[in-house]
N, C-alpha and C positions, 0 to 999 in steps of 0.2 A: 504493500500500500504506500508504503514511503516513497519507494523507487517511483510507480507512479505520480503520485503529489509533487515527485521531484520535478517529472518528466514535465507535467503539464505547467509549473511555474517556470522553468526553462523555457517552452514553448511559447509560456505570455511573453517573455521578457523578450521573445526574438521578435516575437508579431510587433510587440508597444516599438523594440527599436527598428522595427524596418519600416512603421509608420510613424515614424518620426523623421528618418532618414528622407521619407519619400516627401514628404510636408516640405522641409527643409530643401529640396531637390525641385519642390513646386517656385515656394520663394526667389528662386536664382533667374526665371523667368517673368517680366514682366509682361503681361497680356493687352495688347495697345487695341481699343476703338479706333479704326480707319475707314477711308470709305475706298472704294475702289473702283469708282468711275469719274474721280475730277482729275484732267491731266494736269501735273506738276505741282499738285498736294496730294491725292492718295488715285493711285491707277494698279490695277490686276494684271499686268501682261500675261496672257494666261500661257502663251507660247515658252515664256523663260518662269512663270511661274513663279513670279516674284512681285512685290509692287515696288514703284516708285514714286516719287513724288517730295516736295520741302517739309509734311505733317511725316511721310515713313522717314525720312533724317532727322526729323526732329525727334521723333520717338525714338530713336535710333541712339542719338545722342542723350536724351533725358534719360533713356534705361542705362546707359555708361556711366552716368554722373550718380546717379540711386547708389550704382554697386550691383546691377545684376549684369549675370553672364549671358545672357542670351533676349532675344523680344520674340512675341508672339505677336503674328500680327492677326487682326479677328476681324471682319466686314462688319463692320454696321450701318443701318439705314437711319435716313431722318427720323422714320418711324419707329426703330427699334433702340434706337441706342441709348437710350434713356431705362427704361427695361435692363439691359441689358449691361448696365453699371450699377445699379439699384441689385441687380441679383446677381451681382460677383461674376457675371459672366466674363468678364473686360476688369482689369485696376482702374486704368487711366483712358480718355477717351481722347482721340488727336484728332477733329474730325469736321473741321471747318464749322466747329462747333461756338455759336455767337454768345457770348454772357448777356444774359437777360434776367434780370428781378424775379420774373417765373422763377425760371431756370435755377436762381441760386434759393430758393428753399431747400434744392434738395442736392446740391452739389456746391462746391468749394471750384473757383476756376482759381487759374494763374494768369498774370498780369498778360494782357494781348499780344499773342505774337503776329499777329496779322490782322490790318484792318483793309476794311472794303467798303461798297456801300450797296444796297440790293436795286437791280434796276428792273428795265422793263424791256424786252425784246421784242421786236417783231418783221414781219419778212417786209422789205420795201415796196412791194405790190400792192399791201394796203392803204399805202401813202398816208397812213398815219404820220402825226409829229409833236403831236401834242397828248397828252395823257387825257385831254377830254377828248379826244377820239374814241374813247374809250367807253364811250357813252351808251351802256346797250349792248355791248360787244361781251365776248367768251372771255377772261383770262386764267392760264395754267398757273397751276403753283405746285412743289410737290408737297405730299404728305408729312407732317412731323416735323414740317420747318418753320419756323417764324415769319417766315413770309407771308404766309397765310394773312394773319393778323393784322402786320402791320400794312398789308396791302390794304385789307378793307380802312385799316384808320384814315391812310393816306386817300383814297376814293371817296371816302368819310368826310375827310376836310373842304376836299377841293369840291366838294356838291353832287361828286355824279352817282354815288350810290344814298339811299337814307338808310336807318338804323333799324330796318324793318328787313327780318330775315324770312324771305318765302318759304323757302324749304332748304334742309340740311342732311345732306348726308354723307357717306363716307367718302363718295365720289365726284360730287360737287358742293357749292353754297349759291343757292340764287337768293342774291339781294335786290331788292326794288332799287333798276337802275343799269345793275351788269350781274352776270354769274362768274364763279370762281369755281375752275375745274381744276381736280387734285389727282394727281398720278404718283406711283410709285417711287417711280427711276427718273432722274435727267433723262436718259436716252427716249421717254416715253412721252414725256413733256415737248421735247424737240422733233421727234416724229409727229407729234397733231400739232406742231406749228406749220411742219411743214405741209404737212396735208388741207391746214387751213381749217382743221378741227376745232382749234382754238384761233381768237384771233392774237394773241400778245402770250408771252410767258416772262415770268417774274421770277429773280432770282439774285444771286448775288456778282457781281460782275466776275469775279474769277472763276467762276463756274458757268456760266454767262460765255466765257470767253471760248472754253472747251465746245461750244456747240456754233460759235461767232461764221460765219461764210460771206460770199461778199454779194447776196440776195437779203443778208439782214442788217439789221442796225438798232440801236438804244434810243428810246426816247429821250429826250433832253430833260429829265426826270430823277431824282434819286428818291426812292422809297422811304431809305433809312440807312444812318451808319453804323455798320456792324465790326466788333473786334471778336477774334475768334483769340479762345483760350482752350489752357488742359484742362477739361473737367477731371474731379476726383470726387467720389462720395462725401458726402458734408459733413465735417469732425473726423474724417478718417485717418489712420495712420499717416497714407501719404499726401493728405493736401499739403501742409506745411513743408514737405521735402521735397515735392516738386513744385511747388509755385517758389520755393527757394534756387531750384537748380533751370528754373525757367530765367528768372531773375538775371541768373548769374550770364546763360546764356545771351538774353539782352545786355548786360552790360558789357559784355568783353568781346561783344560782336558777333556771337558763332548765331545767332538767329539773321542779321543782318547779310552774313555770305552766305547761307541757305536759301535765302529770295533772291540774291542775286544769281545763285547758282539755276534756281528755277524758273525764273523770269524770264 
């Protein structure tokens, strides 16, 4: 009976240290939120099977400065990624990800390493040029992004929609005025512009830029200025270590040759 009772405290003590080992083996990877369809902040080459982009350097570099040995890089959507650092899916989210009041109830960002501003596109055949063109008209947005919102405030201001929502659903918002069509992907958004599905799509100009050809153009219009930061879960271990090693990278330049590198 001893030999036994020996046998199976031996056997806790391998299992507790090989799970502990493995714990420990998790920690040396940092698990980065990226997106992988905006070219030169996060792109999936699916051919080399790698992304690139100035958010996968930057993540790149913020998991060297932590102290971990390796990054993970993980897809997330406008729609999911929120979710998806909420439930430890991801640490850190790199993801053209805009700090908003919303947004920090329930996450910690670091100081902005990119700012933009969200405009409005659309193909030159409509000869639109003014944003009251817009009067009546389709416009895209995609899902889970701030756009959304701050497009109705900005149609809000300027008169051409009112504060009365016809109907809402997952796939549109028609306001008395204009509708707002919500798609998944950039690539989904710029396919019904171009089919003329939608008449304009709203977005943030660097992303904006990945779908740009020389049949569209911007309104002379800014929605809103957006600065993209690292989100971390709000009070968690690493907000304070990476809004520290974000810092650092603003100050001694390594954000600043990253945008240049990808510009």
């Amino acid at each position: 009976m001893r030999t036994l009772a020996k046998m199976a405290k031996t056997a806790l003590c391998v299992f507790v240290a090989l799970a502990l080992l493995g714990a420990a083996a998790g920690a040396e990877t940092l698990r980065v939120g990226v997106r992988d369809d905006i070219i030169d902040f996060g792109f999936y080459n699916e051919t080399t099977g790698k992304y690139y982009g100035l958010e996968i350097d930057l993540a790149a570099e913020l998991a060297a400065r932590l102290g971990y040995d390796e990054v993970e890089y993980i897809t997330v959507m406008p729609d999911t990624r929120k979710e998806m650092l909420l439930n430890g899916e991801v640490d850190v989210i790199v993801a053209t990800y805009s700090i908003a009041d919303g947004r920090e109830e329930n996450f910690d960002f670091s100081a902005p390493y990119y700012e933009d501003e969200t405009v409005i596109m659309v193909e030159k055949s409509t000869m639109f040029d003014d944003i009251h063109d817009l009067q009546g008209m389709n416009i895209g947005i995609v899902n889970g992004t701030n756009a959304g919102p701050l497009l109705a405030q900005k149609l809000y201001d300027e008169g051409i929609i009112t504060d009365v929502v016809v109907e809402n659903t997952d796939t549109f918002t028609q306001y008395e005025g204009a509708c707002v069509t919500k798609t998944e992907r950039y690539a989904d958004l710029d396919t019904l512009l171009e089919t003329g599905e939608i008449d304009a799509a709203c977005m943030d100009a660097c992303i904006a830029e990945t779908y740009m050809n020389d049949q569209r153009e911007f309104l002379n219009v800014s929605i809103a200025h957006q600065e993209y930061g690292v989100a971390t879960v709000k009070d968690s271990a690493l907000s304070a270590p990476v809004a520290e090693a974000v810092q650092a990278m603003l100050d001694d330049g390594t954000i600043d040759r990253l945008i240049d590198k990808w510009n």
